[in-house]
C-alpha positions as CSV (number, residue, x, y, z in Angstrom):
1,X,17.1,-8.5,-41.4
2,X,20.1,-8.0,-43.6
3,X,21.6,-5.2,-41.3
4,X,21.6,-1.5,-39.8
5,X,22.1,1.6,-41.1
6,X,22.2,4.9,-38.9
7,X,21.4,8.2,-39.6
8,X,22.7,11.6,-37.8
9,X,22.2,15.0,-39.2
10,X,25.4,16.3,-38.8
11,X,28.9,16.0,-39.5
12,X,30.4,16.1,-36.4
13,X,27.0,13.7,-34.8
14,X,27.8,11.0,-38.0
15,X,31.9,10.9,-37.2
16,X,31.3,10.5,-33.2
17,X,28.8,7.7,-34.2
18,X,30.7,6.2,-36.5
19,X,33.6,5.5,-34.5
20,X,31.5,2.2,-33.7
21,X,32.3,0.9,-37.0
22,X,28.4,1.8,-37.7
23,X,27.4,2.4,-41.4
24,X,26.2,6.1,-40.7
25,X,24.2,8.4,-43.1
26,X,24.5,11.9,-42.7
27,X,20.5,13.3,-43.5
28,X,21.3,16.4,-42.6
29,X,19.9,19.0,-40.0
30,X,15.8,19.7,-40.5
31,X,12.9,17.7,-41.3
32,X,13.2,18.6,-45.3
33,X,16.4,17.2,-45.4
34,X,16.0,14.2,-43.1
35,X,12.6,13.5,-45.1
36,X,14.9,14.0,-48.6
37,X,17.2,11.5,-47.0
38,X,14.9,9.0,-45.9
39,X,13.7,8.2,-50.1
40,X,17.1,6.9,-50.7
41,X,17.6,4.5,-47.5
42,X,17.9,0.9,-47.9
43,X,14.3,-0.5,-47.3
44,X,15.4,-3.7,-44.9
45,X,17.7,-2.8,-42.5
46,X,17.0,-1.8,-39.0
47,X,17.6,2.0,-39.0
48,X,18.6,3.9,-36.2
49,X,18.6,7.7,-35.7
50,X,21.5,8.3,-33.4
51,X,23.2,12.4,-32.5
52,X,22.8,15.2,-30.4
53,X,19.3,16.4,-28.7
54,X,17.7,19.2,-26.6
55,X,16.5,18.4,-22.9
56,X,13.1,19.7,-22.4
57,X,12.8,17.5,-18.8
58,X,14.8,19.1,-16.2
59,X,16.0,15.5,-14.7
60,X,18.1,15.3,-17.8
61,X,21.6,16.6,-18.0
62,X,23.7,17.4,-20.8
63,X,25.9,13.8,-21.7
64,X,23.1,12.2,-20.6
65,X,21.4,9.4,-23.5
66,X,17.8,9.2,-23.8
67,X,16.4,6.6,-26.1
68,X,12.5,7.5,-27.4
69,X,9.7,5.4,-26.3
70,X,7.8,6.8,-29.4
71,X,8.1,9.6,-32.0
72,X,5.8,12.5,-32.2
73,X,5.7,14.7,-35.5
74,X,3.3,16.6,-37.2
75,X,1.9,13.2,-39.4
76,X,1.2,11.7,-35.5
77,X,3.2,9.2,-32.9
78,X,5.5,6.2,-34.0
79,X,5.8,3.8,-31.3
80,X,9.8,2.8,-30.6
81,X,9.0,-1.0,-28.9
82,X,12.3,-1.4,-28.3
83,X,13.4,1.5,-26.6
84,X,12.9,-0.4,-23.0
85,X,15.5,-2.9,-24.4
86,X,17.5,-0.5,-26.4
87,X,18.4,1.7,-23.2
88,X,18.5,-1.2,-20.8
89,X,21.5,-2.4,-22.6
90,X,23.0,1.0,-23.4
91,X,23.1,1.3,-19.0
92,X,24.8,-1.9,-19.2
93,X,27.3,-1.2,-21.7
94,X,28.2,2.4,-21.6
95,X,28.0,3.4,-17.7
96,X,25.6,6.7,-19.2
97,X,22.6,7.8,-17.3
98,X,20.1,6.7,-19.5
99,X,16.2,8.1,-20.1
100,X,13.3,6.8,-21.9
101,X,10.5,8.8,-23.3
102,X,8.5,10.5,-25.4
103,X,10.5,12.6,-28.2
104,X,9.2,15.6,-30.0
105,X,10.1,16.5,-33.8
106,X,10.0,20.3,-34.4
107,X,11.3,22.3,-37.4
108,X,13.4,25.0,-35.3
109,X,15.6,25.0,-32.2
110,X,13.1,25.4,-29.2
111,X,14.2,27.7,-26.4
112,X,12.3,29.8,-23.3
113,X,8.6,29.4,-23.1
114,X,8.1,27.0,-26.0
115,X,10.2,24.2,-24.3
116,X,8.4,24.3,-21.5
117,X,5.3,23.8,-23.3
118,X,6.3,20.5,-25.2
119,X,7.1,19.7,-21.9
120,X,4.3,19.9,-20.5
121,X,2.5,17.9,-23.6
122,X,5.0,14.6,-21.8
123,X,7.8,15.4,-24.2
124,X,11.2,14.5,-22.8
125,X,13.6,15.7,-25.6
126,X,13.0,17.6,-29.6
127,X,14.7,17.4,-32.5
128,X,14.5,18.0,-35.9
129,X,14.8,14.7,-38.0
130,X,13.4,11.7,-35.9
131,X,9.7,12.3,-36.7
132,X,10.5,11.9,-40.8
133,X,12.8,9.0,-40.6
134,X,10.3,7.1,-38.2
135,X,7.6,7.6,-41.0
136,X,10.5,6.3,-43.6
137,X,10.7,3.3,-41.8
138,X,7.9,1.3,-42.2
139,X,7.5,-2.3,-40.0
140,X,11.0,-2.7,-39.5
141,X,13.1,-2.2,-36.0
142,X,13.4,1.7,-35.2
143,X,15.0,3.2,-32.8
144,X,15.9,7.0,-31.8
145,X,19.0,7.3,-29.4
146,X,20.2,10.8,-28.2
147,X,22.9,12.3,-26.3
148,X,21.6,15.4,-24.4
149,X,23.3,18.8,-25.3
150,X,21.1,21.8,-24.0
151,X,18.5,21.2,-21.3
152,X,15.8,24.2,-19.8
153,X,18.5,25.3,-17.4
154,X,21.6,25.8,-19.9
155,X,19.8,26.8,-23.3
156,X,21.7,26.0,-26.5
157,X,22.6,29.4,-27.0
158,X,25.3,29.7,-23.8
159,X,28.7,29.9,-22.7
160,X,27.7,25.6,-21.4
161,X,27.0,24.8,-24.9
162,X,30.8,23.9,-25.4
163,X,30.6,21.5,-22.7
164,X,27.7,20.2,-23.0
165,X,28.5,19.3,-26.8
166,X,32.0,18.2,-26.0
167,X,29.9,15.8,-23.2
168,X,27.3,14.6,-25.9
169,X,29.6,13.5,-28.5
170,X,32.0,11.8,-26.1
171,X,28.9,9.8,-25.2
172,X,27.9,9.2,-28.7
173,X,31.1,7.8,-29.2
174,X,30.1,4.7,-26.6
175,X,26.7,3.3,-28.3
176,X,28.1,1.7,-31.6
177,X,28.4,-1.9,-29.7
178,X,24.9,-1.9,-28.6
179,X,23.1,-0.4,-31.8
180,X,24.9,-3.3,-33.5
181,X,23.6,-5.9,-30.9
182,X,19.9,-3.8,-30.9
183,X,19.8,-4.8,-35.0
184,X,21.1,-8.1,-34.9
185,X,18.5,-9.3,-32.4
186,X,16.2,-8.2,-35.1
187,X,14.8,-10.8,-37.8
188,X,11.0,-13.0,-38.0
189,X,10.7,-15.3,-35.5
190,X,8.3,-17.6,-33.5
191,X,6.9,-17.5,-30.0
192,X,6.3,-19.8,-27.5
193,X,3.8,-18.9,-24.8
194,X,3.9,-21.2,-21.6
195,X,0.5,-21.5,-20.0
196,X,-0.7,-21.3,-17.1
197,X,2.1,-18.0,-16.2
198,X,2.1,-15.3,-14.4
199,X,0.0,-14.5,-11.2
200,X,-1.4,-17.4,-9.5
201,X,-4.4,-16.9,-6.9
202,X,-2.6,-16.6,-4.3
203,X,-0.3,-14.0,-5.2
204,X,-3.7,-12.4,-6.6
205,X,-5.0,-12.5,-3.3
206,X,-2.1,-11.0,-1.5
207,X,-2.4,-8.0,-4.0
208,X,-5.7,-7.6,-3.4
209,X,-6.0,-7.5,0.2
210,X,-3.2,-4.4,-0.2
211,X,-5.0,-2.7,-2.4
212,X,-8.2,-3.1,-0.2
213,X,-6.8,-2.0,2.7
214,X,-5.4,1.3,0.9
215,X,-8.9,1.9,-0.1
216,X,-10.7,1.3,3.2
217,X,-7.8,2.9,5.5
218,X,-6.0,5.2,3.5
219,X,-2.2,5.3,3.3
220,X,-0.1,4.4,4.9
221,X,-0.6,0.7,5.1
222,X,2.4,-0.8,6.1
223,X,3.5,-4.7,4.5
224,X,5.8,-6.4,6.6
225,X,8.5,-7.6,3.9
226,X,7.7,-7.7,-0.5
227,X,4.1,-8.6,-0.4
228,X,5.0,-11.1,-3.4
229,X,8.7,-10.8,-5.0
230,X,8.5,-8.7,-8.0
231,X,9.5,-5.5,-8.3
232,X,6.9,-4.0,-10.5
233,X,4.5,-5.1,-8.1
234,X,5.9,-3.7,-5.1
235,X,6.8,0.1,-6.7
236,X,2.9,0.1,-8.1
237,X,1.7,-0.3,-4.3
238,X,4.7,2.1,-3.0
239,X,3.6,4.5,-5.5
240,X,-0.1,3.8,-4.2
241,X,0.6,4.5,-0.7
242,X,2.1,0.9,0.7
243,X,4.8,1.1,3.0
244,X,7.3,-1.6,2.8
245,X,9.4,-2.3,6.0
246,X,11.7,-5.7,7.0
247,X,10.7,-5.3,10.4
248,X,7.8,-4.6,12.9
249,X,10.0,-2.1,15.0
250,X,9.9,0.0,11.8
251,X,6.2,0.5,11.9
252,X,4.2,2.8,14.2
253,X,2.4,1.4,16.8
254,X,-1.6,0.5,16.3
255,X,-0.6,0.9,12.0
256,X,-2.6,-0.9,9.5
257,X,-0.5,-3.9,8.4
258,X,-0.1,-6.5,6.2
259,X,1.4,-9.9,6.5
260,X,3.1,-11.1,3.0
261,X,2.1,-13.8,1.1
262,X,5.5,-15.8,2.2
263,X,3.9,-16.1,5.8
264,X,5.6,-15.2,9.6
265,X,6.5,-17.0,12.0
266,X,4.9,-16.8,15.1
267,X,6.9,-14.8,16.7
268,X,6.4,-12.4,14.1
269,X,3.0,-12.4,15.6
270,X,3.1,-12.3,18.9
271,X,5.1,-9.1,18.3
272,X,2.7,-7.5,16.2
273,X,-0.1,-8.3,19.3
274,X,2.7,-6.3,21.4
275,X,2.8,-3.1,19.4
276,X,-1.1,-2.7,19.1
277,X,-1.0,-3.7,14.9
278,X,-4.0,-3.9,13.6
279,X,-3.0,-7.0,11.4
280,X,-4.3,-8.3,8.1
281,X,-3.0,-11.5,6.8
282,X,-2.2,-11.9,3.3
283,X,-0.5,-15.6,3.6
284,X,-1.1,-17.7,1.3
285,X,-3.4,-20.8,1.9
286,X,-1.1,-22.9,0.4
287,X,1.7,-21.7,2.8
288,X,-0.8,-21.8,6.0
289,X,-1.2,-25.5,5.0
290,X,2.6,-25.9,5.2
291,X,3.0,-23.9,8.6
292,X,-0.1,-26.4,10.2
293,X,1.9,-29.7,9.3
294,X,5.1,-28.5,10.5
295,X,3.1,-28.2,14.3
296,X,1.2,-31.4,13.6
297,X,4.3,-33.0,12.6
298,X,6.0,-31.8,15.5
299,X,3.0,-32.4,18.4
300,X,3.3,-35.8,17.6
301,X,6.8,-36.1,18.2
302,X,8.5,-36.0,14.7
303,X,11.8,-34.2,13.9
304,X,10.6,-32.1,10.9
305,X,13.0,-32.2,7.9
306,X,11.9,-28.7,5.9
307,X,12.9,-28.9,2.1
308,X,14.1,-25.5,0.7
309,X,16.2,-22.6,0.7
310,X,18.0,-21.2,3.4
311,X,16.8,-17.3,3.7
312,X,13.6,-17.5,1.6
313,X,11.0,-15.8,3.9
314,X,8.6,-18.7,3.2
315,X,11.0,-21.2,4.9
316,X,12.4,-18.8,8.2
317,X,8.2,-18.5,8.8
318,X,7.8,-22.0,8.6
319,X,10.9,-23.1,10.9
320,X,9.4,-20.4,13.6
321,X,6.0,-22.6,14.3
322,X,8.2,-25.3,15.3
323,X,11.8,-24.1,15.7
324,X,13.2,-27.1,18.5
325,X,11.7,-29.8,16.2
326,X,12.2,-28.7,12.6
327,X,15.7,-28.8,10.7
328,X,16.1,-27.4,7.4
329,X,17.3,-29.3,4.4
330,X,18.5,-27.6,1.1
331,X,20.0,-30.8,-0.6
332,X,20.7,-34.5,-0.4
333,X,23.8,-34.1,1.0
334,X,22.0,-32.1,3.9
335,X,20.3,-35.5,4.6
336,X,23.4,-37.5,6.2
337,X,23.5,-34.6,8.9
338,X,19.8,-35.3,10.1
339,X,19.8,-36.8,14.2
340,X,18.5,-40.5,14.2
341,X,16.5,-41.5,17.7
342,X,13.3,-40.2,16.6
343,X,10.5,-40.5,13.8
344,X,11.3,-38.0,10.5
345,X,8.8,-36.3,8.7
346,X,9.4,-33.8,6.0
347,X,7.7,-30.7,4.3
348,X,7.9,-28.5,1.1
349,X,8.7,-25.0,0.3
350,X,5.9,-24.3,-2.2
351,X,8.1,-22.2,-5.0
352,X,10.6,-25.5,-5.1
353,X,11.0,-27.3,-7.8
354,X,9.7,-30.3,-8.3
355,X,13.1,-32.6,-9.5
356,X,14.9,-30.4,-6.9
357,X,12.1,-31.4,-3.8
358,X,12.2,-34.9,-5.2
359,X,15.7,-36.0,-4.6
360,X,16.2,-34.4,-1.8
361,X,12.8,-36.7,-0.3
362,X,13.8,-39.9,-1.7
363,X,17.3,-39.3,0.2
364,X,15.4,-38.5,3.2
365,X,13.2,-41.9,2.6
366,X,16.5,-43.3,1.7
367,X,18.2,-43.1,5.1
368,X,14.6,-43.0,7.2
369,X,12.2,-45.4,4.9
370,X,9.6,-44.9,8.0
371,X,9.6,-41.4,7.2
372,X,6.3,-39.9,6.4
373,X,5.1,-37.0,3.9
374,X,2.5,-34.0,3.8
375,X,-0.7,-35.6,3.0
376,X,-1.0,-33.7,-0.3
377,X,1.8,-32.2,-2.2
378,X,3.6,-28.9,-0.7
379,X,4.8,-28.0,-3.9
380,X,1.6,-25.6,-5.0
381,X,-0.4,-26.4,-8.2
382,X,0.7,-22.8,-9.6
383,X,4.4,-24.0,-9.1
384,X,4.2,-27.3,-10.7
385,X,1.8,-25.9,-13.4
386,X,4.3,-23.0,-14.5
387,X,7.3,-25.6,-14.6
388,X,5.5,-28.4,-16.6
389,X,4.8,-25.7,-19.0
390,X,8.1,-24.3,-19.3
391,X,9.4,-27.8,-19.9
392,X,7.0,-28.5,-22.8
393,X,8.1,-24.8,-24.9
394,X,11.7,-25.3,-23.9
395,X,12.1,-28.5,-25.7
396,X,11.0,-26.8,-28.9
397,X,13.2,-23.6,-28.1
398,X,16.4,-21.9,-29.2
399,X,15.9,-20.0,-26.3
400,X,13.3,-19.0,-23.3
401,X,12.8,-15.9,-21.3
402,X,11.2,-16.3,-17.9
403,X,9.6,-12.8,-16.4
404,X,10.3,-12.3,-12.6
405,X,12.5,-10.5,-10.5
406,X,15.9,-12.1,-9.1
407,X,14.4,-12.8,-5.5
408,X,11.4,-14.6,-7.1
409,X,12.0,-18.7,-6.3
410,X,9.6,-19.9,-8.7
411,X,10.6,-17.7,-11.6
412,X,14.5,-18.8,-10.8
413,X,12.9,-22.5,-10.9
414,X,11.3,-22.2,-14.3
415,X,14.7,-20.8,-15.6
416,X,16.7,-24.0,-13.9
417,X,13.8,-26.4,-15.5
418,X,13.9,-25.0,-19.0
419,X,17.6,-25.3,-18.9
420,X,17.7,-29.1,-17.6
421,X,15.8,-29.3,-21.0
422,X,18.9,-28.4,-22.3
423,X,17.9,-24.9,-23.6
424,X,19.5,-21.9,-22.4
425,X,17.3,-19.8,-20.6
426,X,16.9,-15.9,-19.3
427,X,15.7,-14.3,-16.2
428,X,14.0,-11.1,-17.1
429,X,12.2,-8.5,-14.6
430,X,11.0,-6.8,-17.3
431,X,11.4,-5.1,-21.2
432,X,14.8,-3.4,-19.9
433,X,16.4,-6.8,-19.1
434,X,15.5,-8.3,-22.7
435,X,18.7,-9.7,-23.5
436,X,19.2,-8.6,-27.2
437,X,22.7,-10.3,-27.7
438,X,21.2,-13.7,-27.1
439,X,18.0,-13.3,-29.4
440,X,20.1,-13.2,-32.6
441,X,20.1,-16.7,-34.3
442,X,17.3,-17.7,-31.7
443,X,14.0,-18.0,-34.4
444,X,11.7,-19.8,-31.8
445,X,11.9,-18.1,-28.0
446,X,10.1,-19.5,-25.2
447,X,8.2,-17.4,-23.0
448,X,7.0,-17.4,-19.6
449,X,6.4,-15.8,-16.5
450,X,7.0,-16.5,-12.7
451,X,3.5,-16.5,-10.3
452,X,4.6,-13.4,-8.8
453,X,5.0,-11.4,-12.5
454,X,2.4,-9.6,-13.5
455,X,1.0,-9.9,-17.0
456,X,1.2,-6.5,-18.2
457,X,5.4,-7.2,-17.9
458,X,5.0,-10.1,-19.8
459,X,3.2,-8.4,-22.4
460,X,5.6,-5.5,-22.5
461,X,8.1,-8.2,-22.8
462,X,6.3,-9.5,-26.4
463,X,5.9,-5.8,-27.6
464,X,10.1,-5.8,-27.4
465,X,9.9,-8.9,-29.6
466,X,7.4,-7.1,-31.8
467,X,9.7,-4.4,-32.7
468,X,12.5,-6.6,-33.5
469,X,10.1,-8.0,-36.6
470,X,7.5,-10.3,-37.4
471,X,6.3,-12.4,-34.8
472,X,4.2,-15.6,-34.8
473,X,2.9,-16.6,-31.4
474,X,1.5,-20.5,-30.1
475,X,0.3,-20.9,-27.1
476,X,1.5,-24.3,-25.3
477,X,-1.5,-24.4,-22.2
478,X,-1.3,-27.5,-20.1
479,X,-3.8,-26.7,-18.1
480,X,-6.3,-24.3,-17.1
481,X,-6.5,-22.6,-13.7
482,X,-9.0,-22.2,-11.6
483,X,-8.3,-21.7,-8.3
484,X,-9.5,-18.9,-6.5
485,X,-8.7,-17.8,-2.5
486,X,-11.4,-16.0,-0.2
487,X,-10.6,-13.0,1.3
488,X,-9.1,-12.4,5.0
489,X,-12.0,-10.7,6.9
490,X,-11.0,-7.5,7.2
491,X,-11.1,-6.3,3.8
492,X,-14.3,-8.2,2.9
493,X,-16.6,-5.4,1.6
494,X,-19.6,-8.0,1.8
């Protein structure tokens, strides 16, 4: 991509832009003249349509951006792929409120009745120019960003119009930095697909057995603490009905709830037995396996040494089922502090890594060579599957995003494992987080996703990269998955 050009219909729209050291065309107000304008613009640059715009969603006030999720004219809809990307970054850079969208082309300022019904057809915002410049451009990167001037409650033709226009433009004045970062992530490159990624069966399980209990109780269904950690996951089953709480006192007595995937202690429990919950247990197999060796361990006499993070819900459940016997360790150094007297054993937390768990047991076998391990690896096959996969694209990677939220271990692990490949590497939780001022330069990405991300992220994720130019994807599959998790009882339909 050799550059970006902008276009704004107005004078006043093209000088406030501008001020970002943009290259700015002025179109022109109207679709005749932004579709005049459009024949004589360069033919591979990114292009950009960038000035003022009228509200037709009450949420949005006037100095508000909104960037267009797709264009829709009187020719059809041109999808804007970027636009997650595009406004993510404008909230980080410019401190606006910022809305995505569908924008509506129109040949006339739209007041009273007829706002309200482009509203209700979705439309977030008209204008007169977008629709013809979208058509203009073709394959390469598009993108439509607009500072709100008139919205259903203060019409353009008012004494707020003054205001509101003096707000707009001082915001247009604050996305030149970003529009120039938008177009220089743009350009051909190749993609790197990690496989497995994304939900494992567990985490399919624990989704699952909420949904199923919405459906045979009805909401509210309460889930003791993120069923899995990603935040796409948890607002689908909020929107849905699922009521998230950090603690059993916050739930009604006799409630429908759920256990998370991460498992409870049992004291977590004993207390739900006291308040009359009528529990459903969505822990995952892999975990329970973990939680009955740490009271094996510790009925025959072993002071457990737990491997993981301090504060990971995983690791406080496991401590409770054997809390006098089992000691947790978070890194080698932890080791010299372990009491001598009596035999060591130690355990996993499942989302580690596996380098990370690995020192930190050969330190333990180190100081106690007696000590003794889980019969079969804590660390589950969706954990060490998603990091030996990550490790094979990063090695052939400028750079590599990872899908997953922030409280996610295992997607935090794939990050630290594509980087101790020596590639920098990106934690996304979706297409808002792409981070646009690391793709330029980068012609081969990486891509992956945590066990707790679902695939219709990661895929929004790709359609970002789509819209930035040609893209070439190769799937890098280590192995195939096939692991699948019964159901607890009491959602069992059969």
């Amino acid at each position: 991509m050799s550059g970006l050009v902008v276009c704004a219909a107005l004078g006043v729209e093209a000088r406030a832009v501008a001020r970002g050291g943009l290259r700015v065309v002025r179109t022109g107000m109207g679709p005749a003249k932004a579709r005049a304008a459009a024949a004589g613009l360069p033919e591979h640059d990114a292009l950009a349509v960038a000035g003022c715009g009228g509200a037709l969603d009450e949420r949005l006030r006037p100095g508000d951006l909104f960037v267009a999720t797709e264009v829709r004219g009187p020719s059809g809809t041109v999808p804007c792929r970027t636009a997650e990307a595009l406004a993510g970054l404008l909230e980080r850079t410019t401190g606006a409120t910022v809305h995505r969208g569908p924008l509506v082309t129109v040949d006339h300022i739209v007041s009273g009745a007829e706002r309200a019904r482009l509203a209700a057809g979705g439309a977030m915002v008209a204008d007169m120019e977008s629709a013809e410049l979208a058509a203009a451009a073709g394959d390469r990167p598009f993108a439509v960003v607009r500072a709100i001037v008139d919205t259903p409650g203060r019409p353009l033709v008012s004494p707020a119009t003054l205001t509101g226009g003096t707000a707009a433009l001082r915001r247009l004045r604050t996305v030149g930095p970003a529009l120039r970062e938008w177009a220089a992530a743009a350009g051909p490159r190749r993609l790197l697909l990690a496989g497995p990624r994304s939900f494992c069966a567990g985490v399919e399980r624990a989704i699952e057995i909420v949904e199923r209990a919405l459906d045979l109780h009805g909401p509210p269904v309460y889930v003791r603490k993120q069923i899995v950690h990603n935040t796409h996951v948890v607002d689908d089953l909020a929107r849905r009905g699922a009521v998230f709480v950090d603690e059993l006192d916050e739930v009604p007595p006799g409630s429908v709830t759920v256990f998370s995937a991460h498992g409870v202690a049992p004291a977590v429990r004993d207390e739900a037995g006291r308040r009359g919950l009528r529990v459903i247990d969505a822990t995952c197999p892999l975990v329970s396996k973990v939680h009955a060796e740490a009271r094996r361990f510790a009925a025959s006499g072993h002071l457990v040494a737990l491997i993981g993070h301090a504060g990971h819900e995983e690791v406080e459940g496991t401590l409770g089922e054997a809390p006098s016997s089992t000691v947790l360790v978070e890194t080698p150094d932890d080791v010299a502090s372990l009491p001598a007297g009596r035999p060591v054993a130690y355990l996993t937390q499942t989302t580690l890594a596996a380098d990370e768990a690995g020192e930190v047991a050969a330190a333990i076998t180190g100081r106690f060579p007696d000590a003794v391990g889980p019969h079969t690896d804590d660390i589950c096959y969706a954990t060490t599957n998603r990091q030996r996969a990550v490790a094979g694209v990063a090695r052939d990677s400028d750079l590599v995003l990872v899908v997953g939220s922030a409280n996610s271990s295992n997607s935090r692990r794939l990050v630290e494992v594509a980087e101790s490949r020596g590639t920098p590497a990106v934690l996304v939780d979706g297409p808002a987080d792409v981070p646009l001022g690391r793709l330029r330069g980068a012609r081969v990405v990486g891509l992956t996703a945590g066990a707790s991300a679902p695939p219709a992220v990661l895929d929004a994720v790709v359609d970002v990269l789509r819209g930035l130019g040609p893209v070439e994807i190769k799937e890098h599959t280590v192995t195939v998955e096939t692991t699948e998790f019964t159901l607890p009882k009491e959602v069992r339909t059969q």
